[in-house]
N, C-alpha and C positions, 0 to 999 in steps of 0.2 A: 168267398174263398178264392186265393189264387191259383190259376193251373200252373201246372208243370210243365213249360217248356223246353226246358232242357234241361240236363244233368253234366256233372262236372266231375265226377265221382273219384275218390283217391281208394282201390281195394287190391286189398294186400293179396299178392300175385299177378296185380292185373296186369296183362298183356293189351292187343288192340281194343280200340273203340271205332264202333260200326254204328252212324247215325243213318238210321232211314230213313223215312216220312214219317211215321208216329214211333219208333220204337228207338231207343238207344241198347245196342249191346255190348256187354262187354266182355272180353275173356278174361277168364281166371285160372291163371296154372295152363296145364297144356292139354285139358280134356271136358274144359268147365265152362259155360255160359251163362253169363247175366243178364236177361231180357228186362230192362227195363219198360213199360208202357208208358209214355206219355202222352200226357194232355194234347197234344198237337192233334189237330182233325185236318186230313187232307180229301181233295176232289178234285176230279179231273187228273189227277196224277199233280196237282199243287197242292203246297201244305198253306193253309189259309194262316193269316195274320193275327189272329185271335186264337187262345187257347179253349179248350171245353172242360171246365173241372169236373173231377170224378171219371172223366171220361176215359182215361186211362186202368184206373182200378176196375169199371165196370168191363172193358173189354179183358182184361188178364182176368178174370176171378170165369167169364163167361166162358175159355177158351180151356180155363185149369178145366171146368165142371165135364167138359166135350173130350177133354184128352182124356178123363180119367173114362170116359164114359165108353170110350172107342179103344180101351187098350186091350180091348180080349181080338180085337180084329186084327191088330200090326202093334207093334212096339212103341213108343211115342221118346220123344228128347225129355218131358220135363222128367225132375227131379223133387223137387220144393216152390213152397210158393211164400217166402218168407214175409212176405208184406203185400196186401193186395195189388200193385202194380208192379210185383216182381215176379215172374218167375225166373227159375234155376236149373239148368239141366246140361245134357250132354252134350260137347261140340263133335260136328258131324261133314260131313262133304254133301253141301246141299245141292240138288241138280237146280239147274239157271231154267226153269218154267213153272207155272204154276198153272195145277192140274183143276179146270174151271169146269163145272158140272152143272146143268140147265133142267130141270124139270117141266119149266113152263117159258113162253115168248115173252121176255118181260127184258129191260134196261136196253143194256148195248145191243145183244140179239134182237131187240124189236128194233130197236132203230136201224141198225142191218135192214131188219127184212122191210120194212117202210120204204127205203130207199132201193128196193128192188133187187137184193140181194139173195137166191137161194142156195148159196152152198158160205156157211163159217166154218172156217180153220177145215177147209175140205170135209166138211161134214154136209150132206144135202140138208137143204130144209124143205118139210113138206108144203105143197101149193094150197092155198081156201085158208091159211091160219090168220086169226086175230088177235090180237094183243091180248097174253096174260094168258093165254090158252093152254095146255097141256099139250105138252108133246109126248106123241104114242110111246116115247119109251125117253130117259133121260139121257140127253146127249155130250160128248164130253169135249170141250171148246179149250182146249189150252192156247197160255202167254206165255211170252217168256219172260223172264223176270229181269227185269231193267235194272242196272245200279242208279240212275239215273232216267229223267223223263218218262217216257210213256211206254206201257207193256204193250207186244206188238202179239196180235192172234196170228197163232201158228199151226200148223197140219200136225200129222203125226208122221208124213213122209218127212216135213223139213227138218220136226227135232230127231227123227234117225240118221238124215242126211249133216244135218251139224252138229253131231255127234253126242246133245245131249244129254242121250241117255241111249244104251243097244236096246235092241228089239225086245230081252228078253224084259230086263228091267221096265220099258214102255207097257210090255202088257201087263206085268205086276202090278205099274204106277193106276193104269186105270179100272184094274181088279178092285184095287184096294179103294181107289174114287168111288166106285161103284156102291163097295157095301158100306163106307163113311154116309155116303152121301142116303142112304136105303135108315140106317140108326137113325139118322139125324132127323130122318124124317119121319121115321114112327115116335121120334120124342115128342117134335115139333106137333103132331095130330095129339098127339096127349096132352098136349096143353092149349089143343084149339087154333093150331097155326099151322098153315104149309109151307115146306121149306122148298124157295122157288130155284134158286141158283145159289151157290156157293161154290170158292176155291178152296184146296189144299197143296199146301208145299211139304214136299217128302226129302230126305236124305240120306245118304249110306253111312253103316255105321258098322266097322269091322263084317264086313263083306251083307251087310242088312239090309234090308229099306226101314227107316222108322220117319214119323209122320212128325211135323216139326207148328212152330209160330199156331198164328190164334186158328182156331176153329170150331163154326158157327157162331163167329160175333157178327153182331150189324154192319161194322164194317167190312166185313168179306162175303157176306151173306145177304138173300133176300128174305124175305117172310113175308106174307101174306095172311089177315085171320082169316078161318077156314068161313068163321060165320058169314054167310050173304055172299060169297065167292060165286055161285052158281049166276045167284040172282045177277051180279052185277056184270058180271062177265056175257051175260044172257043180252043184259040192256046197253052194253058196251059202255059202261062207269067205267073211272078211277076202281084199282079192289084197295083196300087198307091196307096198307101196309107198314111193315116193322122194318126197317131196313134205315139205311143212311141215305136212300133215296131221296128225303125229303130237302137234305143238304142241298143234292145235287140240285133238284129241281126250285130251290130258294136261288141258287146260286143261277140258273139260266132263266130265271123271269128276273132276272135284275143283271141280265145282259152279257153273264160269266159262263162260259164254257173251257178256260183255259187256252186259249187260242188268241197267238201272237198279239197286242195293241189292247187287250181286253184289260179291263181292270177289277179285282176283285171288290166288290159291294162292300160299305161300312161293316163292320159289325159290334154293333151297339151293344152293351150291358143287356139290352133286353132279349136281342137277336141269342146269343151266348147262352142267357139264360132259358130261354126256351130251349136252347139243342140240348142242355144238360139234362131238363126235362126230358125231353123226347127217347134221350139215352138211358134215363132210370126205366121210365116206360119200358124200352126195349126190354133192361134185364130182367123186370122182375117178370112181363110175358116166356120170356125165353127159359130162365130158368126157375118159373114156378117160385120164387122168394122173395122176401122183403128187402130191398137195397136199403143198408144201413150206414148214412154217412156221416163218414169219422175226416177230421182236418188232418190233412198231410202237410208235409211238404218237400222240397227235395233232399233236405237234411234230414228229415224223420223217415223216408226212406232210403238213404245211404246208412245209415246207423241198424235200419231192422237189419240190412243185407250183409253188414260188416257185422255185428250179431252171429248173423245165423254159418258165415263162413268161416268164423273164429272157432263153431263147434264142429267143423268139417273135417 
């Protein structure tokens, strides 16, 4: 099947179009957004030259499951999920960071701390830790969020000082990180998995906070299976894990890290193939269910969304 790399979408009302890394949004009317997910898989903050099929339906469908799951905590944007790589929901004034939460030493924070690093985004890190290990309490590491290139780790003095977000909102935003991030992870232990790091992006809505885009998919998220964790972590292994990590780490034994002169690795019919794999993997660990795949394409999802806006 082919991915979806991009859309071109004609919807009735539609105002701007906001292409990301993997999402296309669109406005509709003056209060309404259409999250498209596309196939696009990016790393290192580049979106790779190969698309992932399915891989857009399985992050929207995983993201819908988590918003519905966390709306007794804070209010959320979506609205409808009229086709599995669409969701629907409210436009909002998103703050420019994204709010990143650490349970254990694992990805950028260990490569940080390898490199001799003990304080990220002005947070200390404790001395004697080893990779993948728990940190005595989960610590919150915010980005700011780039319209472009690479999100940069930020304190909680700078985003007061650049305005952000005020003080009051800052400690709402990591109130609310706190207990997302505490849900996700009693779900995550019920289905055999620890939830290692994850981000959330929040925005105001008629004087609100409401919690926005995907959350707890593989791409924003780590996971770990709980089985053999003790062990491996004891004998300093690799732990399992569920995450988009395995991208990243394909992509730097084959000499890619995104950084100037580098060049992105083939990616082969079979390369592709296995990430789709990898990505059903994820969902059905993640959300306990059977990933059932149906052929799309970008006109079979312009037609569900112009559908379901027609009865709007």
């Amino acid at each position: 099947m082919n991915a979806i790399t991009s859309t071109d979408f004609h919807l009735p009302g539609q105002g701007d179009k906001y292409v990301g890394k993997v999402r296309d949004v669109y406005e509709v009317g003056s209060d309404m957004l259409a999250m498209v997910v596309t196939d696009r898989i990016s790393a290192f903050d580049v979106v790779l030259p190969a698309g992932i099929p399915y891989k857009g339906q399985i992050l929207n469908l995983i993201a819908a499951k988590f918003l519905d799951a966390t709306s007794d905590i804070l209010p959320n944007w979506k609205t409808a999920v009229p086709n599995p790589a669409v969701t629907v929901g409210m436009k909002c004034e998103p703050f420019k960071i994204e709010m990143v939460i650490r349970g254990y030493l694992a990805g950028h924070a260990w490569r940080e701390y390898k490199a001799g690093k003990r304080t990220l985004c002005g947070v200390p890190l404790p001395e004697g830790m080893v990779e993948n290990q728990a940190f005595p309490e989960p610590l919150i590491t915010p980005t700011t969020k780039a319209a472009e290139g690479h999100d940069e780790d930020v304190s909680r003095e700078q985003i007061l000082s650049m305005g952000l977000a005020t003080p009051e909102e800052y400690a709402q935003l990591e109130a609310y990180t706190r207990a997302i991030f505490k849900r996700g992870s009693e779900i995550a232990a019920g289905r055999g998995l620890i939830l290692v790091d994850t981000k959330y992006e929040f925005g105001k809505k008629d004087g609100g906070i409401i919690l926005m885009d995907e959350v707890h998919t593989p791409d924003s998220s780590r996971y770990f299976y709980a089985e053999g964790y003790e062990e491996r972590l004891r004998k300093g292994e690799p732990q399992r894990q569920l995450s988009k990590e395995f991208v990243r780490e394909w992509l730097m034994a084959n000499g890619f890290q995104g950084r100037a002169g580098q060049k992105v690795p083939e990616m082969t019919p079979e390369v592709v193939s296995g990430i789709t794999d990898r990505y059903i993997e994820l969902y059905e660990h993640i959300t306990g269910e059977k990933f059932l795949k149906e052929e799309y394409s970008a006109a079979s999802v312009e037609q569900d969304l112009k559908d379901y806006l027609s009865r709007v």
